[in-house]
KEDO-110310 format. One record per residue (C-alpha): residue number from 0; residue in one letter; x, z, y. Coordinates in steps of 0.5 Angstrom, whole numbers, plus 500, padded with zeros to 3 digits. Example, Ala and Ser with C-alpha at 12.3 -4.5 7.8 and 13.67 -1.06 7.14 Angstrom:
REM KEDO-110310
(site 0; 'A'; (525; 516; 491))
(site 1; 'S'; (527; 514; 498))
***
This chain:
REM KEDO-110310
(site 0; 'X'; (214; 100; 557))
(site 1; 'X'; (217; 094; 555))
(site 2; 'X'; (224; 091; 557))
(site 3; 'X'; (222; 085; 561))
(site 4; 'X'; (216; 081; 563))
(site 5; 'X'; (217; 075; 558))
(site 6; 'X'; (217; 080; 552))
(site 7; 'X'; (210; 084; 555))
(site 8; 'X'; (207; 077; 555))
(site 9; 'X'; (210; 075; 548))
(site 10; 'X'; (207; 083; 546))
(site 11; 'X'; (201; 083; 549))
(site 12; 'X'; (199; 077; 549))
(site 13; 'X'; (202; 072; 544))
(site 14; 'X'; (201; 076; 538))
(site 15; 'X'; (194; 079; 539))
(site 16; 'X'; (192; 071; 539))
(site 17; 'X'; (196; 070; 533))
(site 18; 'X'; (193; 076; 530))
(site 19; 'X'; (186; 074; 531))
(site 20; 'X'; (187; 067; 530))
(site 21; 'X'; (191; 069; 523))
(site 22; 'X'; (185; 073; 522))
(site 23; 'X'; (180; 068; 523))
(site 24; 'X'; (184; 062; 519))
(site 25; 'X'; (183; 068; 512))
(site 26; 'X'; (176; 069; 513))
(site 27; 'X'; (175; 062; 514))
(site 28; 'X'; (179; 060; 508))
(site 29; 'X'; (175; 065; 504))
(site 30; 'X'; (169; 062; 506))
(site 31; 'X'; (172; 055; 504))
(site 32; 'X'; (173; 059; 498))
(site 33; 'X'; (167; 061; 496))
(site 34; 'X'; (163; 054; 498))
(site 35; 'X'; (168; 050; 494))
(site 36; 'X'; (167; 055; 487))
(site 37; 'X'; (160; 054; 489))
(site 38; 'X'; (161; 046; 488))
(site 39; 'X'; (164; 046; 482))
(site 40; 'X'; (160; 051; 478))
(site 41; 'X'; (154; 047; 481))
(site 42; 'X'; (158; 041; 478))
(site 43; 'X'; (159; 045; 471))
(site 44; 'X'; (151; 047; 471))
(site 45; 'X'; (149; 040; 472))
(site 46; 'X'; (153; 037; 467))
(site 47; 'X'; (151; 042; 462))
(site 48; 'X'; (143; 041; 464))
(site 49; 'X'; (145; 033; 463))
(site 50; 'X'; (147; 033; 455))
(site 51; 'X'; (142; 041; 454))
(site 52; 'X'; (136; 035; 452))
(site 53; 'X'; (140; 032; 448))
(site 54; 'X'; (144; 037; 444))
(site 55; 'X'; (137; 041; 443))
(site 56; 'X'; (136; 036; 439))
(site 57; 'X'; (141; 035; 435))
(site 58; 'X'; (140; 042; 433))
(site 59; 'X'; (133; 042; 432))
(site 60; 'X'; (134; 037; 427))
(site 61; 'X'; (141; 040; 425))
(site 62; 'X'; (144; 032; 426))
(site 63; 'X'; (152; 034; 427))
(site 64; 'X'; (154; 027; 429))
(site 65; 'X'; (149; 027; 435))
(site 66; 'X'; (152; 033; 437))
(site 67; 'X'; (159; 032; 437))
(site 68; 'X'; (158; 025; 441))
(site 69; 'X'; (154; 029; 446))
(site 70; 'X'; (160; 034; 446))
(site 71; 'X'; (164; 028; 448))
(site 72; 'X'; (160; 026; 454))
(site 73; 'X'; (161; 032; 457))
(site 74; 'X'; (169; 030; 457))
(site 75; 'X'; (167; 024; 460))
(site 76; 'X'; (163; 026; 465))
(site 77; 'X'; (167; 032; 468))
(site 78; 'X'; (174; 035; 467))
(site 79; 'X'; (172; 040; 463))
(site 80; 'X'; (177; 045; 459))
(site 81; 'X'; (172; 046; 452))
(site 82; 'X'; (165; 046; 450))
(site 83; 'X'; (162; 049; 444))
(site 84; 'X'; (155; 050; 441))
(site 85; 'X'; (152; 056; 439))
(site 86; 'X'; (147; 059; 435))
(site 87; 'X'; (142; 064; 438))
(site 88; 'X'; (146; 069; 433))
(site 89; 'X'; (152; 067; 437))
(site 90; 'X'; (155; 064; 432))
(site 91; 'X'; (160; 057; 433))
(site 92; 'X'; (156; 051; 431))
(site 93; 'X'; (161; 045; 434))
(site 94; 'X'; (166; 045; 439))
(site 95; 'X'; (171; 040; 442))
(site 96; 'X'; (178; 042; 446))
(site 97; 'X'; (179; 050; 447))
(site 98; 'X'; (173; 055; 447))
(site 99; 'X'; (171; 061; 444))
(site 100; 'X'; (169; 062; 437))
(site 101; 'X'; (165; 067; 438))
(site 102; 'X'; (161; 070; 444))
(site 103; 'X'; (157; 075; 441))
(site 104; 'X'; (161; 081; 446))
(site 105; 'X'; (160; 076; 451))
(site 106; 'X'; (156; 080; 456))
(site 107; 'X'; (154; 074; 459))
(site 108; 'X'; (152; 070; 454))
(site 109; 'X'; (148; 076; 452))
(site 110; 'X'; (144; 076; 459))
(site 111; 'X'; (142; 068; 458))
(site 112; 'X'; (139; 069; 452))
(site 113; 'X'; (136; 074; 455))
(site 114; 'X'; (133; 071; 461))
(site 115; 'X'; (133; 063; 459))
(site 116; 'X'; (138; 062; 466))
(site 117; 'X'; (144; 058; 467))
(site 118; 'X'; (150; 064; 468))
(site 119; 'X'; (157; 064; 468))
(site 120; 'X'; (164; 068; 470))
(site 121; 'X'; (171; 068; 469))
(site 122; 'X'; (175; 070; 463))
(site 123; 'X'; (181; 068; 458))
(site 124; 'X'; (181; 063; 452))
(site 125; 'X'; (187; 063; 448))
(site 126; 'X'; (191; 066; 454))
(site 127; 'X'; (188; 062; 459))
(site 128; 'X'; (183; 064; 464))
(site 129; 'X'; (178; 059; 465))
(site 130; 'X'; (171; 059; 468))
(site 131; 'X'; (166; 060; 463))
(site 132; 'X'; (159; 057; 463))
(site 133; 'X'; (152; 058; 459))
(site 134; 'X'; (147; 054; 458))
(site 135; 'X'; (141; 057; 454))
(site 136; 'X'; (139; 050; 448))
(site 137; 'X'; (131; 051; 448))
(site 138; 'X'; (128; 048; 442))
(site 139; 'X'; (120; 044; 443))
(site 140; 'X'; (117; 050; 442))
(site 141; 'X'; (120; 054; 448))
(site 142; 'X'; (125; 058; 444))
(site 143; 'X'; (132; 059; 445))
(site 144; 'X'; (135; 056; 439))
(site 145; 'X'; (142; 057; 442))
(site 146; 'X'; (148; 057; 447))
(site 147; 'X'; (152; 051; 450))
(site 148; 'X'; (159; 053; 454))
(site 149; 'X'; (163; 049; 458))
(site 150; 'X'; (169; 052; 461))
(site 151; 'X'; (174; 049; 466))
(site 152; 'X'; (181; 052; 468))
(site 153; 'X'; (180; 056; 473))
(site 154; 'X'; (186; 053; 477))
(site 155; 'X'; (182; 047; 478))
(site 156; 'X'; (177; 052; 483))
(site 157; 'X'; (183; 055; 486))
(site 158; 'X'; (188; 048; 487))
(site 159; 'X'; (184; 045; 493))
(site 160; 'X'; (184; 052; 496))
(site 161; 'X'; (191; 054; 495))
(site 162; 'X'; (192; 047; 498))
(site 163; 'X'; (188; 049; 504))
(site 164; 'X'; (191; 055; 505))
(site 165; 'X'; (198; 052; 505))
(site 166; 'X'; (196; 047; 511))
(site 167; 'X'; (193; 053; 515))
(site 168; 'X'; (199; 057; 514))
(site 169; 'X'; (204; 051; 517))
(site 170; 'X'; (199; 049; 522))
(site 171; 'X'; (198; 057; 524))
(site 172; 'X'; (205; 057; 524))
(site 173; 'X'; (207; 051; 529))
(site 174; 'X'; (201; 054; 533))
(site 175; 'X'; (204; 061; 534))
(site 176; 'X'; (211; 058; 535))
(site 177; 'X'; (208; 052; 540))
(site 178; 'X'; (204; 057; 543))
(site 179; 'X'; (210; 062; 544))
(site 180; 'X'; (214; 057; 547))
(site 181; 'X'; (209; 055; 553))
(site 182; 'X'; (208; 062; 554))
(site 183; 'X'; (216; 063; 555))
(site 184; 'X'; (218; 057; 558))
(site 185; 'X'; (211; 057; 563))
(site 186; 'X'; (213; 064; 565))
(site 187; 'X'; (220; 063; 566))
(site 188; 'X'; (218; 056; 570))
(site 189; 'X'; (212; 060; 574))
(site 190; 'X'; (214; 067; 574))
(site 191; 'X'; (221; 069; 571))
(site 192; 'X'; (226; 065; 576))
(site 193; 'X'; (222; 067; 582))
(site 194; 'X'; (223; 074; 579))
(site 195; 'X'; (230; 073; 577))
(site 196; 'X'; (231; 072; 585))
(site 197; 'X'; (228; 077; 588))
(site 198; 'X'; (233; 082; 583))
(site 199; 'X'; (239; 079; 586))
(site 200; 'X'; (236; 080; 593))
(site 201; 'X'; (235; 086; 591))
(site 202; 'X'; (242; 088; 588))
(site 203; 'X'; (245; 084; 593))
(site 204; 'X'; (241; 088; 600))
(site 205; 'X'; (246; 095; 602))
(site 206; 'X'; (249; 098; 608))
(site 207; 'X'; (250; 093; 612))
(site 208; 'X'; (246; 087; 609))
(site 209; 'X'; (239; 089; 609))
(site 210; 'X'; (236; 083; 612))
(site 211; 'X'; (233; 077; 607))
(site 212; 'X'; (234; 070; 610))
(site 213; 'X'; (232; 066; 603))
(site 214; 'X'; (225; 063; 603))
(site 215; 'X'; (220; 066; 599))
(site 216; 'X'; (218; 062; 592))
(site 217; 'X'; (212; 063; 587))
(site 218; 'X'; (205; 065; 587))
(site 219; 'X'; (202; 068; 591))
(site 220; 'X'; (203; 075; 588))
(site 221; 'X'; (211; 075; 588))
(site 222; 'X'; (210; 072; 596))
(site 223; 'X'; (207; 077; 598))
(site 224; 'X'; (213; 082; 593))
(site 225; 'X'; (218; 077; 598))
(site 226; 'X'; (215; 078; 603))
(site 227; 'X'; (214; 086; 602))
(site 228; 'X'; (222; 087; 601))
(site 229; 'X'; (223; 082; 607))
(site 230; 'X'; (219; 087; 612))
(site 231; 'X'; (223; 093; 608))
(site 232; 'X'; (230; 090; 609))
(site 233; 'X'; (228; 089; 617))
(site 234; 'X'; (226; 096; 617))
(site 235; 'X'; (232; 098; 614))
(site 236; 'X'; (237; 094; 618))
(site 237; 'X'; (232; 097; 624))
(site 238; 'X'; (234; 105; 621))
(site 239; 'X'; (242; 104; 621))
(site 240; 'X'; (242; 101; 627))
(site 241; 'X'; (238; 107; 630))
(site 242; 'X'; (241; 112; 626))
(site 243; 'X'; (249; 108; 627))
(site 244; 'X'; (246; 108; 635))
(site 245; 'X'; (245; 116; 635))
(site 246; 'X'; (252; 117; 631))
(site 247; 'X'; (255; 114; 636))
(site 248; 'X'; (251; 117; 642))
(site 249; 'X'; (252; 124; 639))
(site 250; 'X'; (260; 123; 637))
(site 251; 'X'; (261; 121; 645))
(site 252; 'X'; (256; 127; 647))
(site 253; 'X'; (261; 132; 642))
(site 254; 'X'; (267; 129; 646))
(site 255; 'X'; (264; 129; 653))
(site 256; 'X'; (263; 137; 651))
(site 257; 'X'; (270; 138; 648))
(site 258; 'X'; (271; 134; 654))
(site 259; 'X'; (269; 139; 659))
(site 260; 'X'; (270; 145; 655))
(site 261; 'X'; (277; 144; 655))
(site 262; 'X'; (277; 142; 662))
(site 263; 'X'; (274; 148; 664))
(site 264; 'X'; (278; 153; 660))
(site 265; 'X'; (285; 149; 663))
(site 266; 'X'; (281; 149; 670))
(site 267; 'X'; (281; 156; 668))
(site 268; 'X'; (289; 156; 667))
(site 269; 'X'; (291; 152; 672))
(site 270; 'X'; (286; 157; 677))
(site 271; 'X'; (290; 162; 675))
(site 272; 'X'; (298; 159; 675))
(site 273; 'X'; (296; 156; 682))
(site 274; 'X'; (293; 163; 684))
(site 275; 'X'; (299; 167; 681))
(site 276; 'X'; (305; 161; 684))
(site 277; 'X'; (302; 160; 691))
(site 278; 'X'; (304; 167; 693))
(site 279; 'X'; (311; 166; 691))
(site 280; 'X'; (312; 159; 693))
(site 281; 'X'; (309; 161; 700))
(site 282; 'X'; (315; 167; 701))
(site 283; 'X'; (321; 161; 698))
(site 284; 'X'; (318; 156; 703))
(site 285; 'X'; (318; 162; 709))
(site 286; 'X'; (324; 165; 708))
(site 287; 'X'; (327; 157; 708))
(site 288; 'X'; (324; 155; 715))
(site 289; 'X'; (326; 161; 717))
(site 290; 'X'; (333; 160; 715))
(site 291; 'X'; (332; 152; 717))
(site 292; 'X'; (331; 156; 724))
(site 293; 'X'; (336; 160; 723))
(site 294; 'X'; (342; 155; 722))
(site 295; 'X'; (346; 154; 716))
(site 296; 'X'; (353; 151; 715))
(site 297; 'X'; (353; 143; 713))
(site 298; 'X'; (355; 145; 707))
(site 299; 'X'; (349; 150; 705))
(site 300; 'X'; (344; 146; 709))
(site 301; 'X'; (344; 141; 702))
(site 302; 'X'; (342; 147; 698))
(site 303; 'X'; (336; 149; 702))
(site 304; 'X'; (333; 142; 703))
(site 305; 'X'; (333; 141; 695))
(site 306; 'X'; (330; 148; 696))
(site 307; 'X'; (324; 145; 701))
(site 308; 'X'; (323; 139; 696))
(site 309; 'X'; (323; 143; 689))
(site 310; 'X'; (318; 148; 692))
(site 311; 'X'; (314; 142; 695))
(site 312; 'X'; (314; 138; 689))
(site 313; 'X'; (312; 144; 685))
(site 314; 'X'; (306; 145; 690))
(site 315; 'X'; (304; 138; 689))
(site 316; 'X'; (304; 139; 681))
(site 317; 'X'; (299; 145; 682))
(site 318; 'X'; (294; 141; 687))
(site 319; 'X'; (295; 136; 682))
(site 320; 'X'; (293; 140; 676))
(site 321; 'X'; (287; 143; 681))
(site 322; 'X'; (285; 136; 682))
(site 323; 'X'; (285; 134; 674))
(site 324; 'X'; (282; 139; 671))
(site 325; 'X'; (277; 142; 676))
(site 326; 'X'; (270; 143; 674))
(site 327; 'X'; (265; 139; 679))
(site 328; 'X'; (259; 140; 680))
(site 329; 'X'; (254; 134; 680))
(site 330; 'X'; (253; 131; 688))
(site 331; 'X'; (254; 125; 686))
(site 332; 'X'; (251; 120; 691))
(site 333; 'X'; (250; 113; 694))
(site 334; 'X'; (257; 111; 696))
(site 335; 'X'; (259; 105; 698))
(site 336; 'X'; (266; 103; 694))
(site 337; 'X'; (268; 098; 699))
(site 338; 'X'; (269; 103; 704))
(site 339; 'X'; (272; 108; 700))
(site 340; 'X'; (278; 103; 699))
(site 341; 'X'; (278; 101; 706))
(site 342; 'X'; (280; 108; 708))
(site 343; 'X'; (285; 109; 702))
(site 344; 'X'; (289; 103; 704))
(site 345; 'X'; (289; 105; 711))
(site 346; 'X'; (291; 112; 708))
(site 347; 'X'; (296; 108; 704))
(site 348; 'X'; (300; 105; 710))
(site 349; 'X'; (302; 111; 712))
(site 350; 'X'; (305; 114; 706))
(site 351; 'X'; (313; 114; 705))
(site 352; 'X'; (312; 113; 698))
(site 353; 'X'; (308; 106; 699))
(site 354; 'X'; (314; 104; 704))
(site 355; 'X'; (316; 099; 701))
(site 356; 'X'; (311; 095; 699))
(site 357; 'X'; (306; 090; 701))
(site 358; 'X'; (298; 091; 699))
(site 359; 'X'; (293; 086; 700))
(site 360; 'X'; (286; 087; 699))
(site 361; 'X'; (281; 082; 696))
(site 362; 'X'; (273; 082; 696))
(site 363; 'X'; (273; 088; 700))
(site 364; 'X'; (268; 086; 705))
(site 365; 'X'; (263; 086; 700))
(site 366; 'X'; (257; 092; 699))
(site 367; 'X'; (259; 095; 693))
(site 368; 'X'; (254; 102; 691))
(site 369; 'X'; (256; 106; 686))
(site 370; 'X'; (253; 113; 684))
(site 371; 'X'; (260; 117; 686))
(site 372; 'X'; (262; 123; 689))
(site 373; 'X'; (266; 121; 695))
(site 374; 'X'; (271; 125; 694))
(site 375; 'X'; (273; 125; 687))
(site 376; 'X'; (273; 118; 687))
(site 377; 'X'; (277; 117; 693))
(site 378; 'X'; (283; 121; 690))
(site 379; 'X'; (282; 117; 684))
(site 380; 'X'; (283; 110; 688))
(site 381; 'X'; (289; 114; 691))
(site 382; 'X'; (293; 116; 685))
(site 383; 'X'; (292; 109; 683))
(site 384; 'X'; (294; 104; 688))
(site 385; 'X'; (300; 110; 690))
(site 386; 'X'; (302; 110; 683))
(site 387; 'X'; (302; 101; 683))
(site 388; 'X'; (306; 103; 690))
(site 389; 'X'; (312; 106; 686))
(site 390; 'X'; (312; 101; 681))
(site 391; 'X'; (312; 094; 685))
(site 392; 'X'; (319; 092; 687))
(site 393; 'X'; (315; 089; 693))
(site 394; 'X'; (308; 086; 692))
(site 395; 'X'; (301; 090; 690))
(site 396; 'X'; (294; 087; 691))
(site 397; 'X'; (288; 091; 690))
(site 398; 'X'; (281; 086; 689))
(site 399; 'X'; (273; 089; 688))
(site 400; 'X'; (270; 084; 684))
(site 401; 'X'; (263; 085; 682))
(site 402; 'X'; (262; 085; 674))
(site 403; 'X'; (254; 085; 675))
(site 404; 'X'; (253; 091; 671))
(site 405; 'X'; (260; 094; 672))
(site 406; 'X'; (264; 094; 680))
(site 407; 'X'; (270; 092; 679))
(site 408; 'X'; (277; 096; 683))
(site 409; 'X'; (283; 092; 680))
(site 410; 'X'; (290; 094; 682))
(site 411; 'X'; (295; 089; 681))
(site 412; 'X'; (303; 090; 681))
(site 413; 'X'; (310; 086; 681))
(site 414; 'X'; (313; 091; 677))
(site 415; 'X'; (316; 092; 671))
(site 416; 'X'; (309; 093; 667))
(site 417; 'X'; (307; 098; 662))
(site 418; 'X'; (310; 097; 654))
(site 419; 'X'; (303; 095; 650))
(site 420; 'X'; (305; 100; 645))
(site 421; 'X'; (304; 106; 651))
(site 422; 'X'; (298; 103; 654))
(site 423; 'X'; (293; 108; 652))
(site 424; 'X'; (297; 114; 654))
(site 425; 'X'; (299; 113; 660))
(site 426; 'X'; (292; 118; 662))
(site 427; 'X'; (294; 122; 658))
(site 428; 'X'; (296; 129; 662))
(site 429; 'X'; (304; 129; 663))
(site 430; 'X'; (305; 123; 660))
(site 431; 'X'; (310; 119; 665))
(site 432; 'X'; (313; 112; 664))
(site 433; 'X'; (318; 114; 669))
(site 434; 'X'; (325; 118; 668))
(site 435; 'X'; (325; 126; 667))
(site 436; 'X'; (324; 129; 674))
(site 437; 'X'; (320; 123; 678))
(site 438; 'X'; (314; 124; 676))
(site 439; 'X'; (309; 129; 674))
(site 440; 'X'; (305; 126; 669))
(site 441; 'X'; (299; 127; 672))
(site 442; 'X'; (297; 122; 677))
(site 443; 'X'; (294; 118; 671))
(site 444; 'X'; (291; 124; 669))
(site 445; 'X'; (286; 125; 674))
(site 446; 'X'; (285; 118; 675))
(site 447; 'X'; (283; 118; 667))
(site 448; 'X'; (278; 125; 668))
(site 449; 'X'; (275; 122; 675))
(site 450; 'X'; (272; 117; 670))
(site 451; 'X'; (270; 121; 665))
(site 452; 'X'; (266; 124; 670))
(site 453; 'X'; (262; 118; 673))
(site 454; 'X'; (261; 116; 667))
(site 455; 'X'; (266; 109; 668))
(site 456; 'X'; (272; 107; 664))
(site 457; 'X'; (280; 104; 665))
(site 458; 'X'; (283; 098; 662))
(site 459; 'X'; (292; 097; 662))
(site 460; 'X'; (294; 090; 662))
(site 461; 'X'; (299; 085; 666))
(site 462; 'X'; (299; 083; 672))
(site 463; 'X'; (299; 075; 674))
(site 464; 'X'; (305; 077; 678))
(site 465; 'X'; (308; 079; 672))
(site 466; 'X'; (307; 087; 673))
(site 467; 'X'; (302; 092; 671))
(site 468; 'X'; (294; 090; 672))
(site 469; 'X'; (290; 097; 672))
(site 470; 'X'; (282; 095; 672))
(site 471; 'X'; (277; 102; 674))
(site 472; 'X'; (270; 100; 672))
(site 473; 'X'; (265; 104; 676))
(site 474; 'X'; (257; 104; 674))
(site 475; 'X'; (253; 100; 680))
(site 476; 'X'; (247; 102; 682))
(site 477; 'X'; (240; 099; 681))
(site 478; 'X'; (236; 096; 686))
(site 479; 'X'; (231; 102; 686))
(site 480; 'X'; (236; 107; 685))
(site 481; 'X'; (238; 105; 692))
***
């Protein structure tokens, strides 16, 4: 309901406090009040009664001077305001300081008459109000022969009370302020700081930042807050890095699906051109050997061996394409990495192309199993090492090293290397770092899809010996896989 803890405090607790302390001070200085008018009329009466012997007297005997020196000892003897004597008629028969003239319609002159009791109450003498009290005057026969009246001003009975209820306000005040005081400042040193923390925490907890790492402060209650929101900010952080975790996975499922539906349907495509081109190119490539067989001038013989190259590099284009995006059914096995590239580089020594350059091999005799298809992983080696055999100037070196998790194939030239800012494409299918005409563009590209199939990767870097560096990974295999 309210805006923060510190004024619910002050609200709920503070002010009631203050308003019932308020109250108890009221009802306490009404009693105070009340006793103190009780005094001094209990003072008035005992004056009155001290000089009422000596004035009945004075009156029976009609001595006038007697009379005033006992009105005048009422003066010494108290504060008064006013004293007069009356008779029973309730006429005026001495008087000294202010006091009525006349009480015949004074009601409680009427009732001490009446009665022969003390009585008294407050009323107005020339302007003033004043406390009146009636003495009955009793002659030696019983009868009441008239009236004493003494009045005090009636400031006298308030002044004491006023005085009282001036201190109890000063010191309800300084109560009020001392208590709201403790109250704010005890909230601020035990509550309100630790409080303040834990808001900033909170602000300060978003994605990427759920985890709480201060230490908790405070009672017991906001520990265990703490504590709450720690557990919270764990459960968070666990949660995104799930769900982070999941997006990724299902980010590289959507892209192994995109993957092999586009590899299907150009499967598909490239089934279809080798079908619809294999015919042609077997008629151009019979009707040339038949030529060859025949006899042609030197002169036109040139022609017919550029025909032979043509339609054989265009056969090596469709293997190729067949080789990239043909679907493979899943018969992966248990295969020995290190024998595999042992028959690739004895395959490799016989290959024109590889000729002129000298391929070392290191950590080849180790036993290295990984969960291939033997043939698709041969193919992949052999585009690779053929591929660092075009492009070295005389030097290839190809190295197994055992990454623990991962098998390392790491194929090393002396060649010019591949510009950093082309690495990512050179899998790309026909994309070719050579000049137009020398390469197909998709040596690389089978390479990249046989990887994609085994689940492994492919890394560009240069060489030590100052050329290209091609590292495939390939997944091991765990002992009780084997």
């Amino acid at each position: 309901m309210f805006r923060s803890l510190r004024l619910t405090l002050v609200l709920s607790l503070v002010v009631p406090l203050m308003v019932f302390s308020g109250l108890a001070i009221y009802i306490g200085l009404g009693a105070v009040e009340k006793a103190l008018n009780d005094r001094l009329r209990e003072d008035l009466e005992l004056v009155a009664r001290a000089v009422s012997g000596p004035l009945s007297r004075a009156m029976s005997e009609g001595d006038e001077i007697v009379m005033g020196e006992s009105l005048e000892s009422i003066f010494r003897i108290g504060r008064v305001y006013g004293a007069s004597v009356f008779d029973e008629a309730g006429n005026q028969v001495a008087s000294l300081g202010v006091a009525d003239s006349d009480v015949r319609s004074s009601e409680s002159a009427e009732k001490v008459i009446a009665s022969g009791e003390l009585g008294g109450a407050f009323r107005r003498v020339d302007g003033q109000p004043v406390f009146s009290q009636f003495t009955p005057l009793v002659a030696d026969n019983g009868r009441i022969q008239g009236l004493l009246q003494i009045t005090r001003k009636r400031s006298d009975f308030h002044k004491l009370v006023a005085s009282s209820r001036l201190w109890a306000i000063v010191i309800w005040s300084a109560l009020s302020l001392i208590v709201i005081l403790v109250v704010v400042l005890g909230h601020y040193g035990t509550v309100g700081r630790h409080v303040s923390r834990l808001l900033e925490i909170m602000y300060r907890m978003k994605p990427g930042r759920w985890r709480v790492d201060e230490p908790a402060g405070g009672p017991r209650e906001l520990r265990q807050i703490y504590e709450g929101l720690r557990d919270m900010g764990e459960r968070m952080a666990a949660a995104e890095t799930e769900i982070s975790e999941r997006v990724t996975r299902e980010r590289e499922l959507a892209e192994q699906l995109e993957y092999q539906e586009k590899v299907a349907m150009i499967g598909r495509v490239a089934g279809g051109v080798a079908h619809e081109l294999g015919a042609p190119l077997n008629v151009i490539q019979g009707r040339a050997h038949i030529l060859r067989r025949v006899g042609l001038p030197d002169g036109q013989q040139r022609h017919l061996d550029d025909i032979e190259h043509q339609v054989e590099r265009m056969t090596l284009i469709i293997q190729q394409l067949l080789d990239c995006f043909r679907h493979v059914p899943d018969s992966r096995r248990i295969t020995d990495l290190a024998s595999v590239l042992r028959t690739v580089i004895q395959r490799i020594g016989d290959d024109p192309k590889c000729a002129n350059a000298l391929v070392a091999t290191h950590g080849l005799d180790q036993l290295a199993h990984i969960k291939a298809e033997p043939t698709r992983l041969e193919l992949a080696c052999v585009n690779v090492i053929r591929n660092a055999c075009q492009a070295s100037k005389s030097r290839v070196q190809v190295s197994l090293i055992d990454g623990g998790e991962h098998w390392e194939v790491r194929v090393e030239d002396d060649g010019t290397g591949i510009d950093p800012a082309v690495r990512e494409r050179v899998f790309e299918p026909f994309y070719s770092t050579r000049p137009a005409g020398e390469g197909t563009g998709l040596g690389l590209a089978v390479v990249g899809s046989v990887l994609k199939e085994h689940g492994g990767y492919a890394e560009v870097s240069e060489s030590e010996f100052g050329g290209c560096r091609m590292s495939l990974f390939w997944a091991g295999v765990s002992g009780h896989e084997q």
